[in-house]
LOTORTI-543923 format. One record per residue (C-alpha): residue number from 1; y, x, z; residue in one letter. Coordinates in steps of 0.1 Angstrom, whole numbers, plus 5000, padded with zeros to 4 digits. Example, Ala and Ser with C-alpha at 12.3 -4.5 7.8 and 13.67 -1.06 7.14 Angstrom:
2
[r 1; [4955; 5123; 5078]; A]
[r 2; [4989; 5137; 5071]; S]
REM end
This chain:
511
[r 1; [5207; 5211; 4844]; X]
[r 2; [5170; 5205; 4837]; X]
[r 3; [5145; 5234; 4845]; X]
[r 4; [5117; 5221; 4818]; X]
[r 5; [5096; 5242; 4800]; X]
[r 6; [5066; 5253; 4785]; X]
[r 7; [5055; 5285; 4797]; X]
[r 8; [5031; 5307; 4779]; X]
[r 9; [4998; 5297; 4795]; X]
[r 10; [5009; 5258; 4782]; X]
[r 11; [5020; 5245; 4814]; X]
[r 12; [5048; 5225; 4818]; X]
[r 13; [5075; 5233; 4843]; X]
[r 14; [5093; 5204; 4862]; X]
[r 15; [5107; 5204; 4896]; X]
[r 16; [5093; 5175; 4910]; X]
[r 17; [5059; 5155; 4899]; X]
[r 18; [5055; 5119; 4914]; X]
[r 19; [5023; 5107; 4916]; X]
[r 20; [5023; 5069; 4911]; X]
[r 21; [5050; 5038; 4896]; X]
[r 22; [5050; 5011; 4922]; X]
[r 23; [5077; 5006; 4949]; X]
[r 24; [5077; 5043; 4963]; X]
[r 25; [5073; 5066; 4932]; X]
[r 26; [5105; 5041; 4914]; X]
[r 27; [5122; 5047; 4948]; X]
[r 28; [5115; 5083; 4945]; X]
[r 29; [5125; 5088; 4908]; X]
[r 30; [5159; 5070; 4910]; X]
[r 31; [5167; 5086; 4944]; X]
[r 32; [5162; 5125; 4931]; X]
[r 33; [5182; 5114; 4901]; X]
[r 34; [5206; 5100; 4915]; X]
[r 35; [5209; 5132; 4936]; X]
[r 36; [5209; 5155; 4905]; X]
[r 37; [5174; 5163; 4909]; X]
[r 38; [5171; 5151; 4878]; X]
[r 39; [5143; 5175; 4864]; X]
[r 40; [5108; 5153; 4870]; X]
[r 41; [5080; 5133; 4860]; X]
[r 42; [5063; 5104; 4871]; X]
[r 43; [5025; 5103; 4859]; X]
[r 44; [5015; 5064; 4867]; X]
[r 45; [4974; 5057; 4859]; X]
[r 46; [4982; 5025; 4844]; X]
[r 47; [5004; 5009; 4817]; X]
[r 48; [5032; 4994; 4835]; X]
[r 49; [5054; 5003; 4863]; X]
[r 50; [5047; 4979; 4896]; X]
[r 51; [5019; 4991; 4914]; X]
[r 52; [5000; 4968; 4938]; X]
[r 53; [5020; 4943; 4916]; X]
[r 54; [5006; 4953; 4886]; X]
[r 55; [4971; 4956; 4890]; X]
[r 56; [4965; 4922; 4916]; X]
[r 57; [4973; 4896; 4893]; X]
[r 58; [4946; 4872; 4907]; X]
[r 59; [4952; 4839; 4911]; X]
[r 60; [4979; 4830; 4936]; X]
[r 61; [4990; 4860; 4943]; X]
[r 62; [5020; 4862; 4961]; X]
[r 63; [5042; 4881; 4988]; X]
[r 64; [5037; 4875; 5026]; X]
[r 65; [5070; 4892; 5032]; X]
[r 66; [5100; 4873; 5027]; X]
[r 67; [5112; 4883; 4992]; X]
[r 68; [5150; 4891; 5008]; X]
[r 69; [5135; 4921; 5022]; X]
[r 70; [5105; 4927; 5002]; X]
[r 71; [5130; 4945; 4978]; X]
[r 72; [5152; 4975; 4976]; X]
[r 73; [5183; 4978; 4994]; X]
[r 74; [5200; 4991; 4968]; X]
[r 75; [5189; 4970; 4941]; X]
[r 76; [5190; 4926; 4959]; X]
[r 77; [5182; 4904; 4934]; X]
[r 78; [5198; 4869; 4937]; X]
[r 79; [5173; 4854; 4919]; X]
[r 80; [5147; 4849; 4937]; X]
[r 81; [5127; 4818; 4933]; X]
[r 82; [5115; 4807; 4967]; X]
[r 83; [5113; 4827; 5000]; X]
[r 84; [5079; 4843; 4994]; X]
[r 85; [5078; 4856; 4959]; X]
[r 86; [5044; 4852; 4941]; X]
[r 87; [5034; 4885; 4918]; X]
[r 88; [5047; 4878; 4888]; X]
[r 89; [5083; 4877; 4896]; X]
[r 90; [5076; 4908; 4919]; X]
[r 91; [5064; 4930; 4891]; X]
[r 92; [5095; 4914; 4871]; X]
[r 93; [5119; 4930; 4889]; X]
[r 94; [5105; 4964; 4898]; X]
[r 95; [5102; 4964; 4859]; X]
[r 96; [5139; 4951; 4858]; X]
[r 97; [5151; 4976; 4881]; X]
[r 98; [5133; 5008; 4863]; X]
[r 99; [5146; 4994; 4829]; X]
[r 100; [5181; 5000; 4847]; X]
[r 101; [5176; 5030; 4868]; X]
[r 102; [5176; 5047; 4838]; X]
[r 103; [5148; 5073; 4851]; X]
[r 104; [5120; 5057; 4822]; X]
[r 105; [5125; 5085; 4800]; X]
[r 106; [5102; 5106; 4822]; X]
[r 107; [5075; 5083; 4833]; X]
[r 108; [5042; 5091; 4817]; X]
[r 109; [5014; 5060; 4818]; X]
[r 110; [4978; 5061; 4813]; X]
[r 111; [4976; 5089; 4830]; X]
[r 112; [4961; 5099; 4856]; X]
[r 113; [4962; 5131; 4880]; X]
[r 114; [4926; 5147; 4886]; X]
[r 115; [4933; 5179; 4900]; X]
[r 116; [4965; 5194; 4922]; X]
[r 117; [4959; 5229; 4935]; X]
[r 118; [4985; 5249; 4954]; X]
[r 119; [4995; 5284; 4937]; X]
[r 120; [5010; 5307; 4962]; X]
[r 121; [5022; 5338; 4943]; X]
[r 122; [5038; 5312; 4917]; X]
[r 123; [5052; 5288; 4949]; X]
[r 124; [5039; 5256; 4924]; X]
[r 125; [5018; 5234; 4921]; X]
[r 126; [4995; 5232; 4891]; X]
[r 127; [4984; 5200; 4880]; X]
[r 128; [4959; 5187; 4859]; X]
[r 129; [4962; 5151; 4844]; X]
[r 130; [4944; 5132; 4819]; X]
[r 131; [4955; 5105; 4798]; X]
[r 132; [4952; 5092; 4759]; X]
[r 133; [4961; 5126; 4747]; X]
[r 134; [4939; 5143; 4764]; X]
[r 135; [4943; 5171; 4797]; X]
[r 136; [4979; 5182; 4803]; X]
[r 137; [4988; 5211; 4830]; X]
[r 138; [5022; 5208; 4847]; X]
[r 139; [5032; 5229; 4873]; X]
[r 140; [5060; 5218; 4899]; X]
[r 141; [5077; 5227; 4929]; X]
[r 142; [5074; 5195; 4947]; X]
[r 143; [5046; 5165; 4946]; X]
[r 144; [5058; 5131; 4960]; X]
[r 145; [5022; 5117; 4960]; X]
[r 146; [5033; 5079; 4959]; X]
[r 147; [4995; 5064; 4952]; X]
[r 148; [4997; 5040; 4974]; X]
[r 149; [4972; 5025; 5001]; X]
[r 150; [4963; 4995; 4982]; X]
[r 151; [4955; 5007; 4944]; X]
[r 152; [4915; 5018; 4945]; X]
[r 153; [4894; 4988; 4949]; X]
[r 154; [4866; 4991; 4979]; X]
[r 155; [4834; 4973; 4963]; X]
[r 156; [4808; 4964; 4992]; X]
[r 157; [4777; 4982; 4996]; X]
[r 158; [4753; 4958; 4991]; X]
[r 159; [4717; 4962; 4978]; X]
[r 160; [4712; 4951; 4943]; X]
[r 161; [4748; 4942; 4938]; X]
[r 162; [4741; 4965; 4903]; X]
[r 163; [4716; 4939; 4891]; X]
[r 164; [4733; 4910; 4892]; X]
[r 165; [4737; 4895; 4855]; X]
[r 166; [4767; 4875; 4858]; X]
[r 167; [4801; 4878; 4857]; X]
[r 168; [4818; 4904; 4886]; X]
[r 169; [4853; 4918; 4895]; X]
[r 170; [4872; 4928; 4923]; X]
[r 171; [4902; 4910; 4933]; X]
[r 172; [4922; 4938; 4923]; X]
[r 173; [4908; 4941; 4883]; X]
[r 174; [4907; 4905; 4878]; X]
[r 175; [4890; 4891; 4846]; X]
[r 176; [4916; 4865; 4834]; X]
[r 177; [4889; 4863; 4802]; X]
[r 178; [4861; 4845; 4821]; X]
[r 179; [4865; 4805; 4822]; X]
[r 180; [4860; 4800; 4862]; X]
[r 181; [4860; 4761; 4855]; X]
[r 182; [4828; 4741; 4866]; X]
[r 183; [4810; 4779; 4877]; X]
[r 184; [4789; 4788; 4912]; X]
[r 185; [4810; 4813; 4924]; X]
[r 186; [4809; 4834; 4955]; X]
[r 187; [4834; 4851; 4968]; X]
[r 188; [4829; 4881; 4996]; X]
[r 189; [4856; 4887; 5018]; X]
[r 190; [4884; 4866; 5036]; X]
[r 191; [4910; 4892; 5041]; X]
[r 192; [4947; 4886; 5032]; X]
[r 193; [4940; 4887; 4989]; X]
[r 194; [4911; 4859; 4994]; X]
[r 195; [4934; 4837; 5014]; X]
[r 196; [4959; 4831; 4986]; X]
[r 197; [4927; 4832; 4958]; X]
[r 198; [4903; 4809; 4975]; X]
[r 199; [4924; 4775; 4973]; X]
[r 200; [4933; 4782; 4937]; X]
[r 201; [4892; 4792; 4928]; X]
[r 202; [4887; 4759; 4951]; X]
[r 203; [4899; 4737; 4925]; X]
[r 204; [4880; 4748; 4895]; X]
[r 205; [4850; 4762; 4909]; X]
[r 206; [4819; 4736; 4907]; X]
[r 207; [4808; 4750; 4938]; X]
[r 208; [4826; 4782; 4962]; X]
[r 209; [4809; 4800; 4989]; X]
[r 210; [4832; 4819; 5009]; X]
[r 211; [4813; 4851; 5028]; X]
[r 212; [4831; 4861; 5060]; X]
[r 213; [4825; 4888; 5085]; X]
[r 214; [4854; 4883; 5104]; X]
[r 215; [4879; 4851; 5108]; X]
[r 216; [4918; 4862; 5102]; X]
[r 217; [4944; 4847; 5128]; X]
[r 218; [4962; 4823; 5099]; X]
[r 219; [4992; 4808; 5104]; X]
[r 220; [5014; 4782; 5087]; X]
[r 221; [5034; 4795; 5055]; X]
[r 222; [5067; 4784; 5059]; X]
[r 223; [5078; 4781; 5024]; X]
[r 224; [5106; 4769; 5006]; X]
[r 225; [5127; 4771; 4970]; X]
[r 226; [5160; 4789; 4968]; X]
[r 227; [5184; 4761; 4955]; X]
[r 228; [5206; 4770; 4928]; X]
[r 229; [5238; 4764; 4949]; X]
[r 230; [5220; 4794; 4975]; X]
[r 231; [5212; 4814; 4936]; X]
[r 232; [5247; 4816; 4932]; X]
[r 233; [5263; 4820; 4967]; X]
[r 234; [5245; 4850; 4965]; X]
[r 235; [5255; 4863; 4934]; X]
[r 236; [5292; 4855; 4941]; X]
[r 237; [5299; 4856; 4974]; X]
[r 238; [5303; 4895; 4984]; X]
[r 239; [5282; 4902; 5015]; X]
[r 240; [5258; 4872; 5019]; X]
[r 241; [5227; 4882; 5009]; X]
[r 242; [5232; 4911; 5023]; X]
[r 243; [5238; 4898; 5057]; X]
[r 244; [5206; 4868; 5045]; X]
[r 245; [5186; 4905; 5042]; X]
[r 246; [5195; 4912; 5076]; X]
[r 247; [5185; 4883; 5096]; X]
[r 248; [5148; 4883; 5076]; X]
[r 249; [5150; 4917; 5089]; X]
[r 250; [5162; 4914; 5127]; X]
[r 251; [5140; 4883; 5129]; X]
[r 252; [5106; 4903; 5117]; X]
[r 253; [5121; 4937; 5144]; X]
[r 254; [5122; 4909; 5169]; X]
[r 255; [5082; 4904; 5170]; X]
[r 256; [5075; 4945; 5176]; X]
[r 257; [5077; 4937; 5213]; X]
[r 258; [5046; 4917; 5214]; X]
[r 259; [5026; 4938; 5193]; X]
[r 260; [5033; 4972; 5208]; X]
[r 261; [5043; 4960; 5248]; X]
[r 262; [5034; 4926; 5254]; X]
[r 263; [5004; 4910; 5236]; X]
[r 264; [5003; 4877; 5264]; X]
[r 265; [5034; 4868; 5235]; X]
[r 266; [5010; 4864; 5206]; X]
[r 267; [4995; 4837; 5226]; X]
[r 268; [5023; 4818; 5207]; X]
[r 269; [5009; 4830; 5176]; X]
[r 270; [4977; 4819; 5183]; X]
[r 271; [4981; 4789; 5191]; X]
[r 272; [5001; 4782; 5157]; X]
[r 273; [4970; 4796; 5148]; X]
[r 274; [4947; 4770; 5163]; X]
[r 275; [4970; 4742; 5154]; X]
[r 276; [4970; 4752; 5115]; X]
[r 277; [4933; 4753; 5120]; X]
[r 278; [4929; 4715; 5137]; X]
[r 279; [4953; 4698; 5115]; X]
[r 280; [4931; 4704; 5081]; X]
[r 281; [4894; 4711; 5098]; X]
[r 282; [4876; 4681; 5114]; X]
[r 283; [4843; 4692; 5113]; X]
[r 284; [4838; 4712; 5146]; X]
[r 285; [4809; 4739; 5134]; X]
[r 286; [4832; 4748; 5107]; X]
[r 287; [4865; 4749; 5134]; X]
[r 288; [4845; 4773; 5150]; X]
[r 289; [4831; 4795; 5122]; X]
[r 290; [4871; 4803; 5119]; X]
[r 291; [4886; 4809; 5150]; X]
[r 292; [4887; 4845; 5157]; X]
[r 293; [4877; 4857; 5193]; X]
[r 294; [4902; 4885; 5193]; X]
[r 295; [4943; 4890; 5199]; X]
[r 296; [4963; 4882; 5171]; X]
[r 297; [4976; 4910; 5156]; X]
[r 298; [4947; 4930; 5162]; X]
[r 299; [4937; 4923; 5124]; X]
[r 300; [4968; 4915; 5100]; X]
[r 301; [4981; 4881; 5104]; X]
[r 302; [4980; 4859; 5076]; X]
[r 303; [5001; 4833; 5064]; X]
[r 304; [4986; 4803; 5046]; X]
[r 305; [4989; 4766; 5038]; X]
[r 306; [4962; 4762; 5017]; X]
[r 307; [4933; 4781; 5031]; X]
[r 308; [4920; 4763; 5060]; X]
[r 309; [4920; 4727; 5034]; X]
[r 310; [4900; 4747; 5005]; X]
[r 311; [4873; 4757; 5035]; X]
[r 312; [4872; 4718; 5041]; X]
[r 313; [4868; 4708; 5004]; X]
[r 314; [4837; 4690; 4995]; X]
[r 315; [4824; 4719; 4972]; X]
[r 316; [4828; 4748; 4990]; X]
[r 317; [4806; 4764; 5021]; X]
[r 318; [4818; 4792; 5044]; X]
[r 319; [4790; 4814; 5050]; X]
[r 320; [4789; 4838; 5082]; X]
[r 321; [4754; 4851; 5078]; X]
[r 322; [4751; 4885; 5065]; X]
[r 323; [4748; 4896; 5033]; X]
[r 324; [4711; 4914; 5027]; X]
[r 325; [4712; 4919; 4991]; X]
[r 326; [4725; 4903; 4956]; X]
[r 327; [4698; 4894; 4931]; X]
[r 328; [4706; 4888; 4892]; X]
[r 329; [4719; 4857; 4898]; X]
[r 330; [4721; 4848; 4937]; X]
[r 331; [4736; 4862; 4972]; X]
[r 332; [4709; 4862; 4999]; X]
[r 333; [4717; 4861; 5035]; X]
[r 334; [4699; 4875; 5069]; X]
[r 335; [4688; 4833; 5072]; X]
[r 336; [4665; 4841; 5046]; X]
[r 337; [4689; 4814; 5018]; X]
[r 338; [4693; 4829; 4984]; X]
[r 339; [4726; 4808; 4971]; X]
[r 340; [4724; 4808; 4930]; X]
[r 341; [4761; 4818; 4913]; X]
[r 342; [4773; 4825; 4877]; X]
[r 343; [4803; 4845; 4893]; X]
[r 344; [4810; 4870; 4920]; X]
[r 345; [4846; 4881; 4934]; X]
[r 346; [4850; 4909; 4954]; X]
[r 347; [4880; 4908; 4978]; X]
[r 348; [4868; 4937; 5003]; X]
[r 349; [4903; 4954; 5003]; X]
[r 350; [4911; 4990; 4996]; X]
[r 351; [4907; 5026; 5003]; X]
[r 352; [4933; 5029; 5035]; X]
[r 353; [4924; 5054; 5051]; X]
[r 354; [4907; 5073; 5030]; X]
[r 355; [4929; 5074; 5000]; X]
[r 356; [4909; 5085; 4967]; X]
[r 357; [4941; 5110; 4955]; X]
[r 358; [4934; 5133; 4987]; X]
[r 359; [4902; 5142; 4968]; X]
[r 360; [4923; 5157; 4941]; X]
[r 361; [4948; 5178; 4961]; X]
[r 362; [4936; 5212; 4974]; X]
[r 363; [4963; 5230; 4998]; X]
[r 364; [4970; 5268; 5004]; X]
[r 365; [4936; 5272; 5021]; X]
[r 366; [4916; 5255; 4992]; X]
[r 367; [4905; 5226; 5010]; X]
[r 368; [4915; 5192; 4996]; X]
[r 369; [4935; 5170; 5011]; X]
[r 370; [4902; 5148; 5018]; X]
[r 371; [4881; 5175; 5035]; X]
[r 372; [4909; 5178; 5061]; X]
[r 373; [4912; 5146; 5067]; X]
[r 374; [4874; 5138; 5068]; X]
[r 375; [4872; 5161; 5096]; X]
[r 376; [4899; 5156; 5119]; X]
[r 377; [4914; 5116; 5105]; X]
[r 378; [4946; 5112; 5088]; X]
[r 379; [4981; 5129; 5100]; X]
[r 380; [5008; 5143; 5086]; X]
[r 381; [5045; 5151; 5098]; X]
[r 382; [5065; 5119; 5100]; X]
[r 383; [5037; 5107; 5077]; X]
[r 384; [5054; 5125; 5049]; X]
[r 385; [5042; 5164; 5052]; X]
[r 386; [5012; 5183; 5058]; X]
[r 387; [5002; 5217; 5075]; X]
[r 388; [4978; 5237; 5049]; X]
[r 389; [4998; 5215; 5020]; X]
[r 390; [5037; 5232; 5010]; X]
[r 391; [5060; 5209; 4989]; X]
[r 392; [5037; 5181; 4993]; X]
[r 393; [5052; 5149; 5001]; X]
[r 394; [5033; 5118; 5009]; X]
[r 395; [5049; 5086; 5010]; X]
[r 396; [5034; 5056; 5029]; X]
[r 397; [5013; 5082; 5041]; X]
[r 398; [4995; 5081; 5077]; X]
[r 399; [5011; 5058; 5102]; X]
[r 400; [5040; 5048; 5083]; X]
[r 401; [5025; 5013; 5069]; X]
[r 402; [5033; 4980; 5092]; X]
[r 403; [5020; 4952; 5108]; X]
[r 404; [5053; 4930; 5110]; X]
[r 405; [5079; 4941; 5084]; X]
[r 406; [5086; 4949; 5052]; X]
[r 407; [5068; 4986; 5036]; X]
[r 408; [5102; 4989; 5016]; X]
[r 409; [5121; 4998; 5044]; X]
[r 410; [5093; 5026; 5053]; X]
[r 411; [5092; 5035; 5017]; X]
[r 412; [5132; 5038; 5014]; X]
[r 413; [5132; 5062; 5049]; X]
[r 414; [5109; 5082; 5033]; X]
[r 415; [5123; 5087; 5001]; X]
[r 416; [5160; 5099; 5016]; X]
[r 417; [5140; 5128; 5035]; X]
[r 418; [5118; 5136; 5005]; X]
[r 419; [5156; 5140; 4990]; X]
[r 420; [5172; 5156; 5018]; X]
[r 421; [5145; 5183; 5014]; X]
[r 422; [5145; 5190; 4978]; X]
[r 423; [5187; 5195; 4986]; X]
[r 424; [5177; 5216; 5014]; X]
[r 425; [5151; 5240; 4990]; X]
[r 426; [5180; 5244; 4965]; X]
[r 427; [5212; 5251; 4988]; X]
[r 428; [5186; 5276; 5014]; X]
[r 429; [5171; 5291; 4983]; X]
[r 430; [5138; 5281; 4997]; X]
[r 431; [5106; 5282; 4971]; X]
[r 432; [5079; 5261; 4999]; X]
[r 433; [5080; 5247; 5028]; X]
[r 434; [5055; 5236; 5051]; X]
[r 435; [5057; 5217; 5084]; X]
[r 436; [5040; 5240; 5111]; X]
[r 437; [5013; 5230; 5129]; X]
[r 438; [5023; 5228; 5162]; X]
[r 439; [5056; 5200; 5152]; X]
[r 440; [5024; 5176; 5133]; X]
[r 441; [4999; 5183; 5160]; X]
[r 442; [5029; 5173; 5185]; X]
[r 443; [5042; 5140; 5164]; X]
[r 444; [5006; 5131; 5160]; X]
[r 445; [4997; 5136; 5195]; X]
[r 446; [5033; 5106; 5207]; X]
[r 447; [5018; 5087; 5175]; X]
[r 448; [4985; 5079; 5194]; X]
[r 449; [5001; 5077; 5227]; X]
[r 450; [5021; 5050; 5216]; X]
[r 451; [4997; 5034; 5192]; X]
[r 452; [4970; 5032; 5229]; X]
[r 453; [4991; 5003; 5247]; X]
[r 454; [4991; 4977; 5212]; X]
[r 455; [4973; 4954; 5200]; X]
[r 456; [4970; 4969; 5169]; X]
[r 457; [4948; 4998; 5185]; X]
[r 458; [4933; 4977; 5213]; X]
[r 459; [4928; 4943; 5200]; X]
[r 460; [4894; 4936; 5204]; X]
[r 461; [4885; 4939; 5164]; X]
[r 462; [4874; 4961; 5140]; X]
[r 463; [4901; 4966; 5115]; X]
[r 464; [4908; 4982; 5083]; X]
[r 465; [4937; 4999; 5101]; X]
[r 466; [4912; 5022; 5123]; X]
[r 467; [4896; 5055; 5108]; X]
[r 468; [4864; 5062; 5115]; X]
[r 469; [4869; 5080; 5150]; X]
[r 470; [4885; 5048; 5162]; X]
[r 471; [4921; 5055; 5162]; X]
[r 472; [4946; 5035; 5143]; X]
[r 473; [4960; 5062; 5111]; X]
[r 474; [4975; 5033; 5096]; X]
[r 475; [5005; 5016; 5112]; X]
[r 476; [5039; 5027; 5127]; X]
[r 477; [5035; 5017; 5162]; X]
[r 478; [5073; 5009; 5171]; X]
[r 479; [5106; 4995; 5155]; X]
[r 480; [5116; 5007; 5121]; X]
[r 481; [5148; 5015; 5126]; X]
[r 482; [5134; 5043; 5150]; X]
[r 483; [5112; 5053; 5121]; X]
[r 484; [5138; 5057; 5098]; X]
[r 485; [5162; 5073; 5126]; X]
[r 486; [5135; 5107; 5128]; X]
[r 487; [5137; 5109; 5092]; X]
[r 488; [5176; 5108; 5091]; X]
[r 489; [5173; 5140; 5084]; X]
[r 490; [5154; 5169; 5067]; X]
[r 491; [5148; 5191; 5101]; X]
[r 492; [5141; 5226; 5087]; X]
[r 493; [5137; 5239; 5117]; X]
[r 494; [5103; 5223; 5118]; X]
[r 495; [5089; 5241; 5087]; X]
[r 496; [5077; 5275; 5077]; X]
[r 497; [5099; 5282; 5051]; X]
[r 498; [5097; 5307; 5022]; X]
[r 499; [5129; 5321; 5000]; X]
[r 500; [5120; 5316; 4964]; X]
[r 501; [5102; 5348; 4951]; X]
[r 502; [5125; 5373; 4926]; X]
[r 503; [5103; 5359; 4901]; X]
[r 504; [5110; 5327; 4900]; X]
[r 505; [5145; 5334; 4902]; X]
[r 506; [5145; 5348; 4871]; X]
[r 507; [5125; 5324; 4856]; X]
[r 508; [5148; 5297; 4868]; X]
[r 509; [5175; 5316; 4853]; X]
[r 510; [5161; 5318; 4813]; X]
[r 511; [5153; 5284; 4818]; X]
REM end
């Protein structure tokens, strides 16, 4: 039975608040439902469920995980149109899949949380959100903070980017309103969103610059269309996608040795690498403007057929000089050039490891979720709980994202031991629970011992998966079914538990 209410000082009482409508908080919602935990609400800043699949609807966008996999495991879809699924038939069937689940009746959009503070005597958290009807309080037992690591734009700091008169967006917040055709446009960044919107800018742009700091590793994109005799094997034949999921899976597992034990393997890499580069590159300065000096896998590897021929098109020009400053209507470098546009496209990436909604959550000893991370970099206790932060439960949180697989699989792990918990509170009477410090400080401390020996942590580049004291808060450094094996289970033992105070015993019972 559902707990709501209003209680006198106008807040309103759920169980559970999930922050956030992609992949994780859906996950979340239809898991605690489906578990009788059936008394939340999801509070989602936009207008739509989907996420990272909502908001980047630039041009050619797509999946770089094989669509099999890049999906729940309790939800396949047979209809998937070709083995990398672009982002409109992603944000299709998350929306499908909610519309099912049943759970929509308490999702809340255009809303946004702006403050979460910890109340001890009450064992809740009181949260503040904004949307079209103004500030709303809730306070909850539980926050499953799904946000996600790729939702706030990071815009460049560049002088004078303010001043510049013509048309700007990131990649993320794109402007399907401006007519790109014939336009100077720049584009700063090459990272994984500006692979897939280059080549599509390429062939409407009157002219493209392309500013790079750092080359990716870019390998062929092995792509292909599900046939309609494959469409309905899988629909009919019990067990075949299924096992299809599984071999995407075992195949992607079946790299983790190189990455984490044996980088002289992603040799082979880069020389698929190398060859992509050669086959659609004749023009030697330019081969060598984009060949990265570094291990693969030290930066994300990218997967593109289409990049390395737009860098080779007559009207566009890589630039590797730095950026000094953006006039009204031009990029100048360090050379001294100042190249005239009517556009600039921002595709700097996001807020990883610093995620924006830690600035809104302050824990038990008033310090936000931020400030503690600021000081000491981003942990957390099987990147799903935090000392200093009770009934707080982060999905993708630190060093749970990957470099090889598919985030679903994380995201699913998580969600069964943010489950497992909330089962745990109500059967052990327990009103917060908080792991201790000495079980994070000790899963942290194997995290960065493992994380030393990879390329991810000693590649030779400067990533956006390294914090600012040089240690790598952002990937699971191992296999995931060993990730998912340590959260099998919600291990109490682990926590500082507290019984649920006589007072909210009663008020669960006039509730």
């Amino acid at each position: 039975m559902s707990s709501r209410s209003d209680s006198p000082t106008g807040s309103t009482q759920v169980d559970h608040l999930i922050i956030g409508a992609g992949f994780a908080g859906l996950a979340a919602a239809i898991k605690l439902d489906e578990a009788g935990e059936r008394d939340f609400v999801v509070i989602e800043k936009d207008s739509d469920v989907g996420g990272t699949w909502h908001i980047n609807t630039y041009p050619g966008a797509e999946c770089d995980v094989p669509s099999q996999l890049y999906s729940y495991s309790f939800a396949l879809n047979p209809d998937w149109s070709k083995v990398y699924s672009p982002q409109a038939e992603i944000l299709e069937y998350i929306r499908k899949v909610a519309r099912e689940s049943g759970t929509l009746d308490r999702f809340v959009f255009d809303t946004a949380v702006v403050d979460a503070r910890w109340d001890e005597q009450a064992q809740r958290w009181v949260v503040q959100v904004e949307g079209p009807e103004g500030t709303r309080e809730y306070a909850t037992r539980t926050i499953v903070s799904a946000a996600g690591g790729l939702s706030e734009p990071r815009m460049p700091e560049v002088e004078g980017i303010e001043s510049f008169q013509g048309e700007i967006f990131h990649s993320a917040r794109w402007n399907h309103d401006v007519d790109l055709t014939g336009k100077r446009i720049a584009v700063i960044g090459t990272g994984a969103s500006a692979v897939q919107l280059v080549p599509e800018l390429q062939e409407v742009a009157g002219h493209l610059d392309v500013y790079q700091r750092t080359p990716n590793w870019i390998i062929p994109r092995n792509e292909r269309s599900f046939t309609s005799l494959e469409k309905t094997a899988f629909r009919r034949v019990p067990g075949l996608q299924r096992a299809a999921r599984s071999a995407v899976y075992s195949t992607l597992e079946g790299r983790v040795p190189a990455f984490a034990k044996f980088p002289d393997l992603l040799k082979v890499v880069e020389a698929q690498g190398r060859k992509n580069i050669n086959a659609a590159i004749k023009d030697p300065e330019l081969r060598a403007k984009v060949t990265p000096d570094y291990r693969a896998g030290c930066k994300r590897i990218l997967i593109s057929n289409k990049w390395y021929p737009a860098l080779a098109a007559d009207n566009v020009d890589l630039v590797t000089d730095p950026i000094v400053k953006i006039t009204g209507d031009a990029v100048v470098t360090a050379d001294g050039v100042e190249r005239p546009i009517d556009v600039l496209v921002i595709a700097t990436g996001f807020y990883v490891t610093e995620p924006p909604i830690a600035e809104h959550v302050t824990g038990r000893d008033g310090r936000t979720l931020a400030d503690l991370w600021d000081e000491q970099g981003m942990a957390a206790y099987k990147g799903t709980t935090i000392n200093g932060f009770p009934n707080l439960f982060q999905l993708v949180g630190p060093n749970t994202a990957l470099g090889h697989s598919s985030i679903i699989f994380i995201i699913e792990s998580q969600v069964k031991y943010v489950v497992e918990a909330a089962k745990a509170m109500r059967r052990e009477g327990l009103g917060a629970v908080e792991p201790t410090q000495a079980a994070q400080d000790a899963w942290t401390a194997d995290i960065r011992r493992r994380m030393k020996p990879t390329v991810w942590q000693t590649g030779g580049c400067a990533s956006w998966y390294l914090d600012k004291f040089g240690n790598n808060t952002t990937l699971w450094p191992g296999q995931t079914f060993a990730f998912r094996q340590h959260l099998s289970k919600f291990d109490v033992d682990k926590y500082d538990v507290q019984a649920v105070r006589p007072t909210e015993t009663k008020e669960k019972a006039s509730a």
